[in-house]
C-alpha positions in Angstrom: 0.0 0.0 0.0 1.1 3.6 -1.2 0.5 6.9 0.9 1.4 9.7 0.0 1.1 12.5 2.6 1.0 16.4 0.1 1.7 18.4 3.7 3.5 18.3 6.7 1.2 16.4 9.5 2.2 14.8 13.1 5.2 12.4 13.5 2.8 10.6 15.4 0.5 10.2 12.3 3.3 9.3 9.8 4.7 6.6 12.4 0.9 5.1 12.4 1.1 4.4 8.8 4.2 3.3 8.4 3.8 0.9 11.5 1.0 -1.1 9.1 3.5 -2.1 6.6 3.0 0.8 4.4 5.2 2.9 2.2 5.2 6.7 3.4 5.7 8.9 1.0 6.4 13.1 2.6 6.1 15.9 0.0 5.7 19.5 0.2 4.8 22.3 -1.7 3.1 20.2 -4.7 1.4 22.0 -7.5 -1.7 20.6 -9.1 0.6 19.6 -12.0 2.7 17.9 -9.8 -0.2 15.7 -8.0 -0.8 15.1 -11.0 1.8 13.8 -12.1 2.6 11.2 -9.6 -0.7 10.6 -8.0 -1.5 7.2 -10.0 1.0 5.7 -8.1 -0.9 6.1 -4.5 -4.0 4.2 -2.5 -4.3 7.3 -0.2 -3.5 10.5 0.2 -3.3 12.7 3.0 -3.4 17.1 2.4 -4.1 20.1 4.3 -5.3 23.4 3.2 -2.9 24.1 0.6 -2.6 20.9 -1.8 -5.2 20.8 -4.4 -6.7 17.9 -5.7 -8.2 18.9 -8.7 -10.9 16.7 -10.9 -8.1 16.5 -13.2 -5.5 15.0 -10.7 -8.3 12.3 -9.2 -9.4 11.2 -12.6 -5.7 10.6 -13.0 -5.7 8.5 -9.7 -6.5 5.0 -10.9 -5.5 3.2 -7.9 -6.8 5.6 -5.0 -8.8 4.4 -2.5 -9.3 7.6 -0.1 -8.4 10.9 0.5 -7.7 11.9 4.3 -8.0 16.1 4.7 -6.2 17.1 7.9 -8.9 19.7 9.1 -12.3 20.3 8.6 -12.9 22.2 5.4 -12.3 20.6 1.7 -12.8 23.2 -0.4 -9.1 22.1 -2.1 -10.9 18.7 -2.9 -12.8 18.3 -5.9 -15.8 16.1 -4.0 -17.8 15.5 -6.8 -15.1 13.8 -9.0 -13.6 12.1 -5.8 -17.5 10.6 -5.5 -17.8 10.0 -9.8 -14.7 7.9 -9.1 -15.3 5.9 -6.0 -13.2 7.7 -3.4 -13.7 8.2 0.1 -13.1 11.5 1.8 -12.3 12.2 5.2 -11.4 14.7 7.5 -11.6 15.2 11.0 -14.0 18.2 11.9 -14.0 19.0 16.0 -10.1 18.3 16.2 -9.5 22.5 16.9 -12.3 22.6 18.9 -10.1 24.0 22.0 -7.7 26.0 20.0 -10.3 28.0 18.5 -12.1 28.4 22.2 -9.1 29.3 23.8 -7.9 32.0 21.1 -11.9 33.4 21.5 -11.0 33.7 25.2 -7.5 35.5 24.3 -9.8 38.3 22.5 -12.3 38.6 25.1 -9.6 38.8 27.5 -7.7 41.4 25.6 -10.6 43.9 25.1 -11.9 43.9 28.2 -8.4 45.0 29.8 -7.1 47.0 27.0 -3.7 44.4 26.9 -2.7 45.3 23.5 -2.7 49.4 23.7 -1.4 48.7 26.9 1.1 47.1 25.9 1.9 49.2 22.6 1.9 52.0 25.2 4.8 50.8 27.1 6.6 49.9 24.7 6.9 53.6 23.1 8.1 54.7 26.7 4.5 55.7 28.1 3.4 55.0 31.7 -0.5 56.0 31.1 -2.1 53.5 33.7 -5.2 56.0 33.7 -6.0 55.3 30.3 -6.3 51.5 30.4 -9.4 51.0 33.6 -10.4 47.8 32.1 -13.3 45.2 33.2 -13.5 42.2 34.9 -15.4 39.2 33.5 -16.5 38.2 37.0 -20.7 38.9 36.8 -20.7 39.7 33.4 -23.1 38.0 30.8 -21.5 36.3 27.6 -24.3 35.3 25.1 -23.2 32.3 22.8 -24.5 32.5 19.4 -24.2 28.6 18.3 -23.8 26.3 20.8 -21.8 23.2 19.1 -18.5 21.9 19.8 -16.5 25.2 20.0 -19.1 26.6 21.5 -19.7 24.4 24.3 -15.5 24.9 24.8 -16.4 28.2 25.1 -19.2 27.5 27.9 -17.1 25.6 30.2 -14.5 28.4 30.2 -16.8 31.2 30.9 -18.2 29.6 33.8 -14.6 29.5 35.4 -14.7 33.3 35.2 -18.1 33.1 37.2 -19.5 34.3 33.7 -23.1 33.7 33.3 -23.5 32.1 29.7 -26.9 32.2 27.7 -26.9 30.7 24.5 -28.9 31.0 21.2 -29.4 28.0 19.1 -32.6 26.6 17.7 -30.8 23.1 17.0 -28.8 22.4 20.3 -30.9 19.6 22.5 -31.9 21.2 26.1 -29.9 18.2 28.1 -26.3 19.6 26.4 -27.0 23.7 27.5 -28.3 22.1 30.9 -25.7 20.0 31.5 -23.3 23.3 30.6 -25.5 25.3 32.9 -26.1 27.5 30.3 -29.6 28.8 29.4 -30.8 28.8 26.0 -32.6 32.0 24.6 -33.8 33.9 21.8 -32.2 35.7 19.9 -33.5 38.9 20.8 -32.8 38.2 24.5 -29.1 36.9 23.6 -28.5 40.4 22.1 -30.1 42.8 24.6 -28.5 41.4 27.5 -25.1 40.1 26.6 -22.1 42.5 27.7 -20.3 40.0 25.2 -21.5 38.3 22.5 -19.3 35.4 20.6 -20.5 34.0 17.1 -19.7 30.2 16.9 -22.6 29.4 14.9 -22.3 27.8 11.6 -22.7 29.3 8.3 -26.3 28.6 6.4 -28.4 30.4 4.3 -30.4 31.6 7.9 -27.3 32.9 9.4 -25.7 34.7 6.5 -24.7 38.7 8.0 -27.2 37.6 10.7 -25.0 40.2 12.8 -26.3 43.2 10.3 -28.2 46.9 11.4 -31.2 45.1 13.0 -29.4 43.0 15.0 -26.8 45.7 16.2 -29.5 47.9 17.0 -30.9 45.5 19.8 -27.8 44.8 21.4 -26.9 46.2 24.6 -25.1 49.7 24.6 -21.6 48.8 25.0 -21.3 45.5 24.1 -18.2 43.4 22.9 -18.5 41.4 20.2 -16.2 38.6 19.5 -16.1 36.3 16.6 -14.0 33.5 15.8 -16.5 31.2 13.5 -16.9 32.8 9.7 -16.8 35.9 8.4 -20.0 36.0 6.3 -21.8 36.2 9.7 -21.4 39.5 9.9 -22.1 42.2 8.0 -19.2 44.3 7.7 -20.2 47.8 7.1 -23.3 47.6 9.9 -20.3 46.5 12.1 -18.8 49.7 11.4 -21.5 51.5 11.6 -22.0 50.0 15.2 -18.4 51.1 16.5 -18.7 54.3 15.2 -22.5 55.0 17.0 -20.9 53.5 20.0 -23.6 50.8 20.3 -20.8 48.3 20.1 -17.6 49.1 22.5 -14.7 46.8 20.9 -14.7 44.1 18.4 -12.5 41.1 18.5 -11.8 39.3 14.8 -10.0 36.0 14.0 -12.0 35.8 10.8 -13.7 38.2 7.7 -15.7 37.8 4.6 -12.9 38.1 2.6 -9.7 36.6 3.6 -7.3 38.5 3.4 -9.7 41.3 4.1 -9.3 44.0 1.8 -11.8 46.6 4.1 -8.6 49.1 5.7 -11.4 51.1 7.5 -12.3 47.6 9.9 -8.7 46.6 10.4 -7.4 50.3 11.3 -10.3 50.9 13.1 -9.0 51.8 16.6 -11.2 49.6 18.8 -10.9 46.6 16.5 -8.8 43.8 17.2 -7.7 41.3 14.6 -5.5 38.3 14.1 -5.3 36.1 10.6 -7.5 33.5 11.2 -5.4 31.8 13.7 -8.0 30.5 16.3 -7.3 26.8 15.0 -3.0 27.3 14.8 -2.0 25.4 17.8 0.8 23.2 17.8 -1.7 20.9 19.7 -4.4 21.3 17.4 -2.3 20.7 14.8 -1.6 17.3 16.4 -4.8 15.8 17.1 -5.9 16.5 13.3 -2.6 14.8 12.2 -3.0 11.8 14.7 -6.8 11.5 13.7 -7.0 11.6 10.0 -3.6 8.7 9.8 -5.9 7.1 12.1 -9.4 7.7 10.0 -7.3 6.5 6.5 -5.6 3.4 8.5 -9.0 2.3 9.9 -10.9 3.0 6.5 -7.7 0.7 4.5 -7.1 -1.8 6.9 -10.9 -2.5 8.1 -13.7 -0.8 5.8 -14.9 0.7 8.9 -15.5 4.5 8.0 -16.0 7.7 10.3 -16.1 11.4 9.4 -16.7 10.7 5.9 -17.3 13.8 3.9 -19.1 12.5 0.2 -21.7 9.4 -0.3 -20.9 5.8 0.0 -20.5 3.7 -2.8 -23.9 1.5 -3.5 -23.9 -1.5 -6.0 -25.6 -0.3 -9.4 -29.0 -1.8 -8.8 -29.4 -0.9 -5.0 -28.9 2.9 -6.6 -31.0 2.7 -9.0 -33.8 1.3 -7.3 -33.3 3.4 -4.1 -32.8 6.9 -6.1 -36.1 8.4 -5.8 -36.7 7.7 -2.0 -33.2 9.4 -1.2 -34.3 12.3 -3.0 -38.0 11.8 -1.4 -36.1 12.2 1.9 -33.7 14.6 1.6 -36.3 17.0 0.9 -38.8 15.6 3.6 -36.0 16.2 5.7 -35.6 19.6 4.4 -39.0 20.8 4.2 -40.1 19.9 8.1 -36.4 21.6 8.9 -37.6 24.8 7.1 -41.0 24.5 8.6 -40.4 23.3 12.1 -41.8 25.1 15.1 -40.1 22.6 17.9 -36.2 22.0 18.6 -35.6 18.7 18.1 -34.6 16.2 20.2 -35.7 13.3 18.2 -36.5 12.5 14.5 -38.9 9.7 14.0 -39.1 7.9 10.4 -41.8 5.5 9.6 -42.0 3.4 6.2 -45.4 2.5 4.8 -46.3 -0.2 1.8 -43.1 -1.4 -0.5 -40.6 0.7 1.5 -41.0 -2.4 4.5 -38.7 -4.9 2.0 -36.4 -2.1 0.8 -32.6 -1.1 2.7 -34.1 1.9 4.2 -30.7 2.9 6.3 -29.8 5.1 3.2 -32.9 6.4 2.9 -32.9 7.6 7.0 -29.5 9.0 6.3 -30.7 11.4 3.2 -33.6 12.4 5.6 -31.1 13.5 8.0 -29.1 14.6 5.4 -32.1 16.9 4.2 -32.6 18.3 8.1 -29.3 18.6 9.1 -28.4 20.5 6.4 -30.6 23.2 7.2 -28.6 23.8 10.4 -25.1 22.6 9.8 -22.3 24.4 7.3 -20.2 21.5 7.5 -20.3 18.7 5.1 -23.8 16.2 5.8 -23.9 12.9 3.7 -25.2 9.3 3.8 -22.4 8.3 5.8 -22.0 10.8 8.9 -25.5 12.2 9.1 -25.6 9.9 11.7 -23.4 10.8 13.9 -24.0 14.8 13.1 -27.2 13.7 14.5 -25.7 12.4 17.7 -23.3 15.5 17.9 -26.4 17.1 18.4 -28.0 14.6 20.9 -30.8 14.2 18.6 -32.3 11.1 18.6 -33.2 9.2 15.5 -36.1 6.7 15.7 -37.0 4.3 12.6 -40.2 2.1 12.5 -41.8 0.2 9.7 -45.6 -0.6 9.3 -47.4 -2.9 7.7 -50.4 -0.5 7.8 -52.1 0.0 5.0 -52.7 3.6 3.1 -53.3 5.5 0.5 -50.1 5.1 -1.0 -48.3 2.5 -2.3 -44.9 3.7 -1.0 -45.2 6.7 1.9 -42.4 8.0 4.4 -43.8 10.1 7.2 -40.9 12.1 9.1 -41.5 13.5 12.5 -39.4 16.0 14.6 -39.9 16.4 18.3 -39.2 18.1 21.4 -38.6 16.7 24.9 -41.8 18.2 26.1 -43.6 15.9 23.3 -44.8 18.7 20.8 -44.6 17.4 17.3 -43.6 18.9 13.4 -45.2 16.0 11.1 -45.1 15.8 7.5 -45.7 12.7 5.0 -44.7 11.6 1.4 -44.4 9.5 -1.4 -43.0 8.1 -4.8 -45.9 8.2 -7.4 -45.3 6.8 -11.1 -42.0 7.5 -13.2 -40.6 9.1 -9.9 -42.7 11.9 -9.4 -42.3 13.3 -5.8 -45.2 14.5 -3.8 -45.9 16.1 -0.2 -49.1 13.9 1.3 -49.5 15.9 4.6 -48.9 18.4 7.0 -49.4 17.4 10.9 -51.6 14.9 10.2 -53.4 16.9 7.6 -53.6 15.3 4.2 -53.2 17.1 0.9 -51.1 16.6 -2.2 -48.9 18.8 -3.8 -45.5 18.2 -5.9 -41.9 19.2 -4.0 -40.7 22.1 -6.1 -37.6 24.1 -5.7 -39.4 27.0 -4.1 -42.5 26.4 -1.8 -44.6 28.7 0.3 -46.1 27.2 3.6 -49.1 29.3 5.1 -51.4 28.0 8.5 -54.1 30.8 8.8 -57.5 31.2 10.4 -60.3 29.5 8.5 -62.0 32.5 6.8 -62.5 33.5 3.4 -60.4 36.1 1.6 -56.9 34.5 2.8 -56.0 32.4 -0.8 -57.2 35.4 -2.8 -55.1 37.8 -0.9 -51.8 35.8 -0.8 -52.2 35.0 -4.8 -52.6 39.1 -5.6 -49.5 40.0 -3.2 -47.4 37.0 -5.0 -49.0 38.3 -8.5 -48.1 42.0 -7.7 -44.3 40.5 -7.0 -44.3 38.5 -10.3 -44.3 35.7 -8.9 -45.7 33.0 -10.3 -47.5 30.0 -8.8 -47.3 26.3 -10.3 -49.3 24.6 -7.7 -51.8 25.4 -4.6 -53.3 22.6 -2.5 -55.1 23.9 0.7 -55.9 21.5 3.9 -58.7 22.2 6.5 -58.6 20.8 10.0 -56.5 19.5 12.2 -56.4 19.5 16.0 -55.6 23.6 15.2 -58.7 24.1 13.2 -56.4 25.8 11.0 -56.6 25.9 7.6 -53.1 24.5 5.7 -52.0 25.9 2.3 -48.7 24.8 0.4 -47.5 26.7 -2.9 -45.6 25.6 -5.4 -43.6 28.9 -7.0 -41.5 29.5 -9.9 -38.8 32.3 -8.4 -37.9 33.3 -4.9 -40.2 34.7 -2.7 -38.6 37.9 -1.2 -38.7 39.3 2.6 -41.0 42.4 1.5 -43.6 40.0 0.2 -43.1 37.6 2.9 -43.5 40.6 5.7 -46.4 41.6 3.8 -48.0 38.0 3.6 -47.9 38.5 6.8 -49.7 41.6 7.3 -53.1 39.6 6.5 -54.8 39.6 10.0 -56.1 35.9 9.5 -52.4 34.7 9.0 -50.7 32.8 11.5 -47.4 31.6 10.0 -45.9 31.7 6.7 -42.7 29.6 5.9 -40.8 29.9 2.5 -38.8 26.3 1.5 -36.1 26.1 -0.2 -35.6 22.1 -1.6 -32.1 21.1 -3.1 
């Protein structure tokens, strides 16, 4: 067996490999020419951020079994050719998890005692003690916005500065901010009481410059805000506009929108701190992803067992075939009820109706996951770790087969629920040649095709409501290709679903919503 490792990882990792028998090949520096070049010759390959593994150099890969990425991201992978020719990717998401949390620390730590004009201070010869009065953390309020694995570092830190941590994410289970002592919130709370606020939420089209005008506006006067997650979470110019109005005391940046940032007026601004997206740049850190991916490739080579896999599992031709449309019927069950869901869940139950009880439905329960977990992840979600993303999560998944019969030959109904027992409930099926439908909503049938672009409503059951939506959507030029409307329902609500051609925007949303018998309106978005 051949491995070749593109970029410098852990000794510890290169001895693992070697200690199976293997050859080891070290390079550095390779161009995509040069993998290229020699990457027929290799079963696996190890990279970091810098090698680039381009369509043209996988194609070229006859012999390669897997690809191990040091790190989280892949963007230097080409994952749709490494998945057109049967190769596994890996990586090793979580490994920096402290490193990052620490260096958010480092920030917060800085700004509230003024350590680096401090220290600038001194060193031109100055002994201004007056102008540095910092503040202690002790009694202070840090509101977490995204609550995963650097996030919950973050928690556990605070608390030994007798912080008090809240926490803002619709997608964390109750049990993991309990056990943290942390209190989830909302939003609005997070940002009106928070003396610092620290983005460690992932990046979706939801959270996209969720810290913009609006959200600046509502925070409390004063406020440090810290982020070490992504750039795009922020909008850039509001954030200015927030240190300059003094709603926002001191900003602390590890990461921008665009990297290097080209913006001189944030970096020179005078109570912004920045470093070069260095929260993960510990020699540890640096370590444990080195140690964990030799150890992800040797286990995948030497076993076929397969963790933190990043594209879909190879399935024999016929299995593929047959099982196509109910992956795609699940993924976007999955991501319908996520787009629509009024509960956090802490458990997602699958049933199977009709032919589905003789077919391998495990894939099928991954692409519904898939489809969910999407909607609240930025990180990679595929048949083979939606499972444990899931479990990350503390979400439990629950699969059940009936032998029931009903109205359709083939039906999946996916349920998410809370630990209180409150229940989002949708159904669906596979009709002939393939053609995907949404059955019902919460128990409520109707039928309606799963379109790129859907419009949920729940209103009051008067008239008026369907002929107001349709002018607002008509005055917007935007066009409808289906309507199906349910009445009843243990909310005596009436249920309407729309099919749509183009996006729906937030101005005709916000004024959907302006009709007094309107309750909720949800726009979906289906891969």
């Amino acid at each position: 067996m051949n491995i070749l490792i593109a970029e410098p990882i852990a000794p510890s990792g290169i001895e693992i490999l070697k200690d199976a028998g293997w050859n080891v090949d070290v390079r550095s520096a390779l161009t995509p020419a040069e993998v290229e070049a020699i990457i027929g010759d290799y079963d696996a390959v190890i990279v970091r951020s810098q090698t680039r593994l381009t369509a043209r150099a996988i194609r070229a890969a006859k012999r390669l079994k897997v690809i191990g990425r040091a790190g989280a991201g892949v963007d230097n992978i080409d994952l749709e050719a490494a998945t057109a020719q049967g190769i596994l990717v890996l990586n090793t998401p979580g490994g920096n998890s402290v490193s990052v949390a620490e260096h958010t620390f480092g920030l917060i730590l800085c700004l509230m005692r003024h350590i680096v004009a401090a220290h600038e201070s001194v060193k031109r010869g100055e002994w201004e003690r007056r102008l540095f009065l910092g503040r202690e953390l002790k009694g202070k309020t840090l509101g977490l916005i995204g609550l995963g694995k650097v996030g919950q570092e973050v928690a556990k830190r605070a608390k030994a500065f007798d912080m008090t941590v809240i926490a803002h994410d619709p997608f964390i289970a109750e049990r993991i901010a309990q056990d943290l002592d942390v209190r989830l919130v909302p939003l609005e709370e997070l940002l009106a009481t928070s003396d610092v606020i620290s983005l460690h939420a992932s990046l979706t089209r939801a959270t996209r410059e969720m810290i913009g005008r609006e959200a600046i506006a509502r925070m409390k006067p004063g406020v440090i805000l810290i982020n070490t997650a992504r750039g795009e979470l922020v909008d850039e110019e509001a954030l200015l506009e927030g240190l300059d109005s003094g709603r926002i005391a001191e900003v602390g940046l590890d990461v921008f929108a665009e990297e290097p940032p080209r913006n001189r007026r944030l970096l020179e601004h005078p109570r912004v701190l920045a470093t070069p997206h260095v929260g993960a740049s510990t020699i540890e850190a640096q370590e444990q992803v080195g140690l964990e991916i030799a150890l992800r490739v040797r286990e995948y080579l030497q076993s076929g067992v397969i963790r933190n896999a990043v594209n879909f599992p190879a399935l024999l031709p016929e299995e593929r075939h047959r099982l196509a449309p109910f992956l795609e019927l699940g993924e976007k069950l999955g991501a319908f009820i996520a787009q629509i869901a009024r509960v956090r869940p802490s458990a997602i139950g699958i049933r199977y109706y009709g032919e589905l009880n003789h077919v391998n439905v495990y894939p099928i329960s991954n692409a519904i996951l898939c489809g969910v977990l999407r909607q609240m992840l930025d990180e990679e979600v595929n048949l083979i770790n939606a499972r444990t993303k899931a479990e990350e999560r503390d979400i439990e998944v629950i699969e059940t087969r009936s032998s029931r019969v009903r109205s359709y030959a083939n039906l999946i109904s996916v349920q998410l629920r809370d630990a209180e027992g409150h229940v989002d409930w949708v159904e669906g099926a596979v009709l002939h040649h393939g053609n995907l439908r949404l059955v019902s909503i919460d128990g409520v049938s109707l039928e309606i095709p799963l379109a790129s672009h859907m419009v949920l409503v729940r209103n009051e059951d008067v008239p008026g409501v369907i002929g107001r939506i349709g002018t607002i959507l008509g005055e917007a030029r935007v066009n409808i290709g289906n309507f199906a409307l349910a009445r009843g329902g243990v909310e005596a609500m009436a249920i309407g679903v729309l099919t749509v051609d183009s996006p729906v925007s937030d101005d005709v949303l916000a004024e959907i919503r302006r009709i007094p018998a309107i309750r909720d309106v949800r726009v979906i978005v289906l891969p």
